[in-house]
C-alpha positions in Angstrom: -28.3 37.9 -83.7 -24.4 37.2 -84.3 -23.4 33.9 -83.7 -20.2 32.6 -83.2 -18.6 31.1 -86.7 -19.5 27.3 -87.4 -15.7 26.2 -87.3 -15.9 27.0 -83.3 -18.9 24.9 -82.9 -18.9 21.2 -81.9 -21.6 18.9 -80.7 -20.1 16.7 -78.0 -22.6 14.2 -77.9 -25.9 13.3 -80.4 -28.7 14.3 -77.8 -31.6 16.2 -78.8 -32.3 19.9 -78.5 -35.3 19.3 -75.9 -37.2 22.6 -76.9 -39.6 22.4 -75.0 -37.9 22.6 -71.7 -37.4 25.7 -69.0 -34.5 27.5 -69.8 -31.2 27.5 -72.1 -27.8 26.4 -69.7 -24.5 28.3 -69.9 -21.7 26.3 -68.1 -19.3 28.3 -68.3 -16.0 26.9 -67.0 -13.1 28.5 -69.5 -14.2 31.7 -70.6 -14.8 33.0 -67.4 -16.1 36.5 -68.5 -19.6 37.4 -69.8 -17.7 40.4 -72.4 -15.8 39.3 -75.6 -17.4 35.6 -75.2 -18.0 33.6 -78.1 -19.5 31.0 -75.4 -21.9 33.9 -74.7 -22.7 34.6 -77.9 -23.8 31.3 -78.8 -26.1 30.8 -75.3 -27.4 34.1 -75.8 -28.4 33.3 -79.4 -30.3 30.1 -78.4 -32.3 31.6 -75.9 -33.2 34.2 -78.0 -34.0 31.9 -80.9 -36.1 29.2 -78.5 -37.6 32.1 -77.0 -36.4 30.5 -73.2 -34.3 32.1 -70.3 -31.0 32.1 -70.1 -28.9 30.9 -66.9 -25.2 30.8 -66.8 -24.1 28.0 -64.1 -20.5 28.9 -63.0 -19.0 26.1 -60.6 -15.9 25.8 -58.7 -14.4 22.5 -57.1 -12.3 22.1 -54.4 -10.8 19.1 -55.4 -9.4 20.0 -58.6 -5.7 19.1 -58.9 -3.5 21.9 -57.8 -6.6 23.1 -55.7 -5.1 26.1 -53.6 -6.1 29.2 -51.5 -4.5 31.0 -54.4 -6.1 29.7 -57.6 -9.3 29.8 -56.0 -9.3 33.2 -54.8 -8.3 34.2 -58.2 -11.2 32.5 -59.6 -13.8 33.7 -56.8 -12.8 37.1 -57.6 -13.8 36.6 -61.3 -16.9 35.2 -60.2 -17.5 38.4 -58.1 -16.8 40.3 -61.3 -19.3 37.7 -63.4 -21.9 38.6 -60.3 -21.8 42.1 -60.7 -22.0 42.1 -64.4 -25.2 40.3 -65.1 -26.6 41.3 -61.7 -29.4 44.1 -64.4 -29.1 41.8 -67.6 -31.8 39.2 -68.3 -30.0 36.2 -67.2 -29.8 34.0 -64.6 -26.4 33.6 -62.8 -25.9 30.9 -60.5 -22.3 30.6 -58.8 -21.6 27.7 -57.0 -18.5 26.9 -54.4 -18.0 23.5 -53.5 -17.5 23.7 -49.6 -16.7 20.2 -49.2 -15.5 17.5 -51.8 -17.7 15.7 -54.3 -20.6 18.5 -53.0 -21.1 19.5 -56.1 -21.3 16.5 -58.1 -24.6 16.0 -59.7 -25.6 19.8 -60.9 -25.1 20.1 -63.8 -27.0 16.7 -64.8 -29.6 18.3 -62.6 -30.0 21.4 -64.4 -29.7 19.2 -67.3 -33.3 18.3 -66.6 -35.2 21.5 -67.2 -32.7 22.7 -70.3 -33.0 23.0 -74.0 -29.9 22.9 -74.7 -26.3 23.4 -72.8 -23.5 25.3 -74.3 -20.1 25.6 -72.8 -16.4 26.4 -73.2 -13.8 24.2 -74.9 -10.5 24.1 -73.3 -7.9 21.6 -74.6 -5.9 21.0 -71.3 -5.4 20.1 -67.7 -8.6 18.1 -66.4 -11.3 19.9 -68.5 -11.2 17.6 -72.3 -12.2 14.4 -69.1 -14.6 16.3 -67.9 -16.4 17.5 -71.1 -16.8 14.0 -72.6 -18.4 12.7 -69.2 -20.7 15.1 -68.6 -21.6 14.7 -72.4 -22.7 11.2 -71.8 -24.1 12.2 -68.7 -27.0 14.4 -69.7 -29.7 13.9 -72.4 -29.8 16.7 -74.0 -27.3 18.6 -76.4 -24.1 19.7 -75.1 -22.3 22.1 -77.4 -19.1 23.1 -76.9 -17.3 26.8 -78.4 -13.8 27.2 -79.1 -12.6 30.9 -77.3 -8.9 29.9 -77.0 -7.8 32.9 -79.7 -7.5 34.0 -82.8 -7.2 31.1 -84.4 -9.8 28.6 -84.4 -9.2 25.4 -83.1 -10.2 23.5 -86.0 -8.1 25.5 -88.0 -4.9 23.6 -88.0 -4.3 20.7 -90.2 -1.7 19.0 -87.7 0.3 19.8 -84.2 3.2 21.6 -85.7 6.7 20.8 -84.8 8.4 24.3 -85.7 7.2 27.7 -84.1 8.8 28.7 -87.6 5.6 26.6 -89.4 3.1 27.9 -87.1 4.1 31.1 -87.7 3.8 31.3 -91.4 0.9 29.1 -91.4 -0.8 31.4 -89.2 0.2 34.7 -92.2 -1.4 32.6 -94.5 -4.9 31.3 -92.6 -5.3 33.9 -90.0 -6.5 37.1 -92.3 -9.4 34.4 -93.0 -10.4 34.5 -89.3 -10.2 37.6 -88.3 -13.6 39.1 -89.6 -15.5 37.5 -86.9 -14.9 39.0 -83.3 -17.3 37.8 -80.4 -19.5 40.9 -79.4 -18.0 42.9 -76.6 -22.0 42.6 -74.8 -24.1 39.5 -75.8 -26.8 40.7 -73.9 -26.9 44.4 -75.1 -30.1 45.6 -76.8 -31.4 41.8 -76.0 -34.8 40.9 -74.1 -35.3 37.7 -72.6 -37.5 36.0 -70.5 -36.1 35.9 -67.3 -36.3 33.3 -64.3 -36.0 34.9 -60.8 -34.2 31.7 -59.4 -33.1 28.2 -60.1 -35.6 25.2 -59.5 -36.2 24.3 -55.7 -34.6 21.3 -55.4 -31.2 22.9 -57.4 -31.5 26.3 -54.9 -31.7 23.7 -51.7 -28.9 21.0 -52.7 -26.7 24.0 -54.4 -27.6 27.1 -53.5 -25.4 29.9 -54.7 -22.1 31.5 -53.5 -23.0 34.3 -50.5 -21.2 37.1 -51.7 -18.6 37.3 -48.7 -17.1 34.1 -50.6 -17.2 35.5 -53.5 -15.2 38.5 -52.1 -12.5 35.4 -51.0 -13.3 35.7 -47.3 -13.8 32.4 -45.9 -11.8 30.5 -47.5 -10.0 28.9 -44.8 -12.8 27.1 -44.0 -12.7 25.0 -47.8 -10.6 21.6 -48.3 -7.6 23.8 -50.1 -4.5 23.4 -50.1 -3.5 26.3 -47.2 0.9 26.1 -47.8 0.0 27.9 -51.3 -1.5 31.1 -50.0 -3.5 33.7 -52.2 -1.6 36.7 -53.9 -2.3 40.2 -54.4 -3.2 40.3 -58.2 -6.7 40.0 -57.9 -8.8 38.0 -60.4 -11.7 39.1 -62.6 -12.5 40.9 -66.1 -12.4 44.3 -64.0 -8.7 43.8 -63.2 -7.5 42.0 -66.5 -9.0 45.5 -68.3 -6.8 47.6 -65.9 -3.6 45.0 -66.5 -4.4 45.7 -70.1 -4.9 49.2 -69.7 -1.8 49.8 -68.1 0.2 47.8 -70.5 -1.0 49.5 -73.7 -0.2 52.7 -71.7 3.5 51.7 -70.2 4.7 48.4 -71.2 3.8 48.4 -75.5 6.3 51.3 -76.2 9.1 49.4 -74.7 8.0 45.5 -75.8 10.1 44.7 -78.5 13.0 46.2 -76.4 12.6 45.5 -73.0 9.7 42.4 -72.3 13.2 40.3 -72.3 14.6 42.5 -68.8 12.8 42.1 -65.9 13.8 45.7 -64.7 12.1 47.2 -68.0 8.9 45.7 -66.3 7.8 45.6 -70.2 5.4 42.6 -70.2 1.7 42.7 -70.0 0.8 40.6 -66.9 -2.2 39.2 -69.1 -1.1 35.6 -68.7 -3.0 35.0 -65.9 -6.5 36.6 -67.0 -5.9 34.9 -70.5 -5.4 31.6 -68.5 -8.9 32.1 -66.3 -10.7 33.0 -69.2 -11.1 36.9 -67.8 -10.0 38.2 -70.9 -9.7 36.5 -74.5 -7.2 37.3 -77.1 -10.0 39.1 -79.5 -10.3 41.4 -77.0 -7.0 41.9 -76.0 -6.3 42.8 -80.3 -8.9 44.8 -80.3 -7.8 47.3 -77.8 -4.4 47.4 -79.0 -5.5 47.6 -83.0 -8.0 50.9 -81.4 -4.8 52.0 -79.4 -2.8 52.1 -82.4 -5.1 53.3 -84.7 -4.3 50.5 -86.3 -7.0 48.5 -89.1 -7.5 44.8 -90.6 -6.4 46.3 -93.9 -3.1 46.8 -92.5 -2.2 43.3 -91.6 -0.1 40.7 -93.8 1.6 43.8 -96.2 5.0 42.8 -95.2 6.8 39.7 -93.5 8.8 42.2 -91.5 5.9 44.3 -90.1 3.1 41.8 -90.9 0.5 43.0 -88.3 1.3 47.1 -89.7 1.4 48.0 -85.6 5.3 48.7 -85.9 8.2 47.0 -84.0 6.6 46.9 -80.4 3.1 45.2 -81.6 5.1 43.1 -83.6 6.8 41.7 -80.6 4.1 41.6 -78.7 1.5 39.8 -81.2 4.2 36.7 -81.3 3.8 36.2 -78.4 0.5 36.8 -78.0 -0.3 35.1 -81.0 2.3 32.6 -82.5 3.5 31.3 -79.2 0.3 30.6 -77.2 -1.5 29.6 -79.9 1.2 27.3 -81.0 0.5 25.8 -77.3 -3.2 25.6 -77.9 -2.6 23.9 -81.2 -0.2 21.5 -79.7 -3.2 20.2 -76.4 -6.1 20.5 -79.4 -4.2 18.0 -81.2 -2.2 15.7 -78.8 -2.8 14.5 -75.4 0.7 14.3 -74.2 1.9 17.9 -73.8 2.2 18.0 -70.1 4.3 14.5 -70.2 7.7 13.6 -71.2 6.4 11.2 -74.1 5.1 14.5 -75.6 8.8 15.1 -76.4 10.7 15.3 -79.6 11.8 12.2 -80.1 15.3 13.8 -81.0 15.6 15.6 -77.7 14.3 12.8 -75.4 17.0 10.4 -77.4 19.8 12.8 -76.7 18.5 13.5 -72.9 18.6 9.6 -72.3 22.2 9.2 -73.7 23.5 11.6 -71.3 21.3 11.0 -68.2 24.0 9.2 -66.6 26.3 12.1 -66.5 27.3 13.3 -63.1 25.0 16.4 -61.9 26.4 18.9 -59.6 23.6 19.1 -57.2 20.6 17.1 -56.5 17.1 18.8 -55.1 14.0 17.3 -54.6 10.2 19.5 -54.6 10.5 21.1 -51.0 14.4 22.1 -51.6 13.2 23.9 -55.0 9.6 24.9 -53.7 11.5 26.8 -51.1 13.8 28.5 -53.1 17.1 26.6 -51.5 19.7 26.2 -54.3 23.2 27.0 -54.4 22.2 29.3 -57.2 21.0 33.1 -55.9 19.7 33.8 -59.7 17.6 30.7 -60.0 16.5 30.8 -56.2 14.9 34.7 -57.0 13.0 33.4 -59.9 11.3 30.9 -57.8 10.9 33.8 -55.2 9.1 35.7 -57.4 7.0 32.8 -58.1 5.8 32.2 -54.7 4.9 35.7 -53.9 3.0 36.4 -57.3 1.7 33.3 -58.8 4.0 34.9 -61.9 7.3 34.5 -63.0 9.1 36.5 -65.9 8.8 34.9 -69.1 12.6 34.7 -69.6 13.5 33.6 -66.3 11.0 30.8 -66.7 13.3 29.1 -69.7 16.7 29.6 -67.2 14.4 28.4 -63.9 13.6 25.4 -66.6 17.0 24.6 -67.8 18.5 24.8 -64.4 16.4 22.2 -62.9 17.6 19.5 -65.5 20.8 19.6 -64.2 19.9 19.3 -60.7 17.7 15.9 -60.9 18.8 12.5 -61.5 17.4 12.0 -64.3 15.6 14.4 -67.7 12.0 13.1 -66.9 12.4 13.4 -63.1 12.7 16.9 -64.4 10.1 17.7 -66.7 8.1 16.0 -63.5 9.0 18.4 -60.7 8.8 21.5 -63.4 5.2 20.6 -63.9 4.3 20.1 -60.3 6.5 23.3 -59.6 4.5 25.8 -62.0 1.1 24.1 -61.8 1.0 24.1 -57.9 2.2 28.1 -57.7 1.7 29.8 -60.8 -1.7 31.6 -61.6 -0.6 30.8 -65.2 0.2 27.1 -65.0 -2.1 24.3 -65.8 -2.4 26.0 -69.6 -1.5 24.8 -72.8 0.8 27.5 -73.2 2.7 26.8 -69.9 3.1 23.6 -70.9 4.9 25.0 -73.9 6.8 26.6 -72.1 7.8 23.8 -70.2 8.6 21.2 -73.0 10.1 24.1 -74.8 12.5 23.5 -71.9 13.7 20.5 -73.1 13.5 21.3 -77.0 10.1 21.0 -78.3 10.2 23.9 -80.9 13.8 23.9 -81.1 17.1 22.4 -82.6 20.0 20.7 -81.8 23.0 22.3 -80.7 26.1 21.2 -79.6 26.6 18.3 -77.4 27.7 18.7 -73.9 27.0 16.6 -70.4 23.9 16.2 -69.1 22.0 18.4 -72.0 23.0 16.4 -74.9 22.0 18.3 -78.0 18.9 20.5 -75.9 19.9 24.1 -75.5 22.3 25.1 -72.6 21.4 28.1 -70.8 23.2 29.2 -67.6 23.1 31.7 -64.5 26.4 33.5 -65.4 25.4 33.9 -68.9 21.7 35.3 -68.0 22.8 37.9 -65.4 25.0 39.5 -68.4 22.5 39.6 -71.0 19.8 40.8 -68.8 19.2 43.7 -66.8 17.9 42.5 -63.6 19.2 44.7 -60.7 15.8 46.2 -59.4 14.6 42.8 -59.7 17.1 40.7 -58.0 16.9 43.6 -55.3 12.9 42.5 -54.8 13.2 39.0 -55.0 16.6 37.9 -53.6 17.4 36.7 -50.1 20.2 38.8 -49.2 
């Protein structure tokens, strides 16, 4: 049985493995797919080795911040996917919907009762580092936690790195050393396990599972949400991530390194979202690309130019992929301040202060820029496109970002209404690599350039300047308001 490597193992709190007990507990609340799971891997491995069931608990709040008819239908629909997908296998699934708030509270220190030992995901942002380390000193029994953010392992990186530069050839030096051990793309194939037909009683009468209309996202009016952030058409799920990536190796990859930066090229994978929600993982999205490709481990590292072997387009791609969201991943892992102003170079917040007084040429507050009612068309379409997809192009993000400075009194104002902005509507926010984006924004990664008002030495971007460099017609036809 393959089990996950040792530096993506932690124990989160000195309890026993209690043997003895009913069955081994899942909770999987990150890596929300049961293919390409290293979380998986690891559960199935117990049960098989304590010779005990296996039940994956998948929960969902409603009072999570953020919590919105869109994120949760995103995440129902995953669940539905989860459903389907261990409905024949030897486990026991057990999705459960808060329908009020607090509901919920209590489960998984009940199942804790009859387990041997509970795995889950680590995730190094947003609410979930709290809620690991309470319900670690919550339950008495072992609560192991997997690392499935990406390529690199967690525990790989020796410090938060200031310099995408760093990262980058840090990660051409350690990364060959990681990449022999993939999660498997079925834990459960060729496995038998003892199986339990449902959850204790008194777990299937306080929290009985999800009826599957729910799961299908009908009902949802009827849960505490927040109802002024309606759902989207992407739907959620592992089924839909494989077509997004699908459809990207076919279409989007031969244009990457060329196009991802235009919005009209519509050269970008769209696998932000699914990466976010756990419905695909990095390893898997490699793998399908190396296959694609024809592409082989042997390949990587033979030159700094073309150091994955994949050509210009993979190239591009993989940074992203890769170097820039791990960077994010290494950044949360390491510090606790990446969605905060503090978590700024000290540099950049020095030079933001110096010039905060400077005279703005517009002030907004949330509802002016939720609604997408600037003076500025460009910036006012990006936001558009936020609202009606949960998504917003990755290069528009930076100008929707540097805009927004200039429009608040003051740089941390700023960085406050960015986070609320792309955390309430975007199906991506909430992530390490968001928030990289964010504080990216307002230099972190970057250098100084020359002083002007209100930026200081952070990089100037503007409207005028983006709508030459970019080809953007189709898009601005979509999204504006005119």
């Amino acid at each position: 049985m393959r089990e996950p490597p040792q530096d993506r193992l932690r124990d989160e709190n000195e309890r026993p493995i209690q043997g003895q007990r009913d069955f081994v507990l899942y909770w999987m609340v990150a890596s929300r797919r049961t293919r390409h799971n290293f979380a998986m891997d690891r559960a199935v491995a117990w049960a098989v080795r304590l010779r005990r069931p296996l039940v994956v608990l998948e929960a969902l709040r409603c009072d999570y911040p953020y919590a919105s008819e869109r994120i949760h239908r995103f995440i129902l629909e995953g669940m539905a996917d989860n459903a389907r997908s261990l409905k024949s296998k030897p486990v026991l699934y057990h999705p459960y919907v808060e329908t009020a708030r607090g509901a919920g509270k209590g489960l998984l220190a009940a199942l804790a009762k009859s387990a041997c030992i509970i795995v889950t995901d680590r995730f190094p942002a947003f609410f979930l580092p709290r809620m690991l380390k309470t319900a670690a000193a919550k339950v008495d029994v072992r609560l192991e936690s997997v690392d499935g953010s990406g390529l690199l392992p967690l525990s790989a990186s020796p410090k938060a790195f200031a310099r995408a530069h760093d990262f980058r050839r840090y990660l051409h030096r350690e990364l060959p050393h990681h990449l022999a051990e993939f999660p498997k793309a079925s834990a459960l194939s060729g496995v038998d396990l003892p199986r339990l037909k449902h959850p204790p009683d008194a777990i299937r009468r306080r929290w009985p599972p999800a009826p599957p209309n729910l799961l299908k996202g009908t009902g949802l009016e009827k849960l505490p949400l927040d109802k002024t952030v309606p759902s989207v058409t992407l739907r959620g799920g592992m089924e839909s991530a494989k077509t997004t990536l699908n459809e990207f190796l076919e279409r989007g990859l031969p244009a990457y390194a060329e196009g991802h930066s235009h919005p009209d090229a519509e050269a970008t994978s769209g696998l932000s979202p699914y990466l976010h929600f756990g419905h695909v993982g990095s390893h898997q999205i490699f793998s399908a690309l190396l296959d694609r490709l024809d592409g082989s481990m042997e390949r990587i590292g033979r030159s700094a130019e073309n150091w994955w072997g994949l050509g210009p387009n993979a190239e591009a791609f993989f940074d992203q992929l890769v170097t820039w969201r791990e960077l994010g991943f290494n950044f949360c892992a390491l510090r606790d301040d990446a969605d905060r102003y503090a978590g700024l170079p000290v540099w950049a917040r020095d030079t933001l202060e110096r010039h905060k007084k400077d005279r703005r040429p517009n002030h907004y507050d949330f509802p002016t820029l939720a609604g997408a009612r600037t003076d500025d068309a460009l910036w006012n379409a990006a936001q558009r496109e936020l609202l009606a997809t949960g998504r917003i192009h990755n290069y528009l993000r930076m100008l929707w970002g540097k805009r927004v400075i200039q429009w608040t009194r003051e740089p941390e104002e700023a960085f406050r209404l960015l986070i609320r902005l792309n955390d309430t509507y975007a199906l991506d926010g909430r992530d390490p690599n968001s928030y990289n984006g964010i504080g990216w924004v307002f230099g972190r990664y970057d250098r100084p350039w020359p002083e002007r008002p209100i930026f200081g030495k952070v990089r100037y971007m503007t409207s005028a300047s983006t709508r030459r460099k970019l080809h953007l017609s189709r898009w601005l036809a979509r999204y504006s308001d005119t």
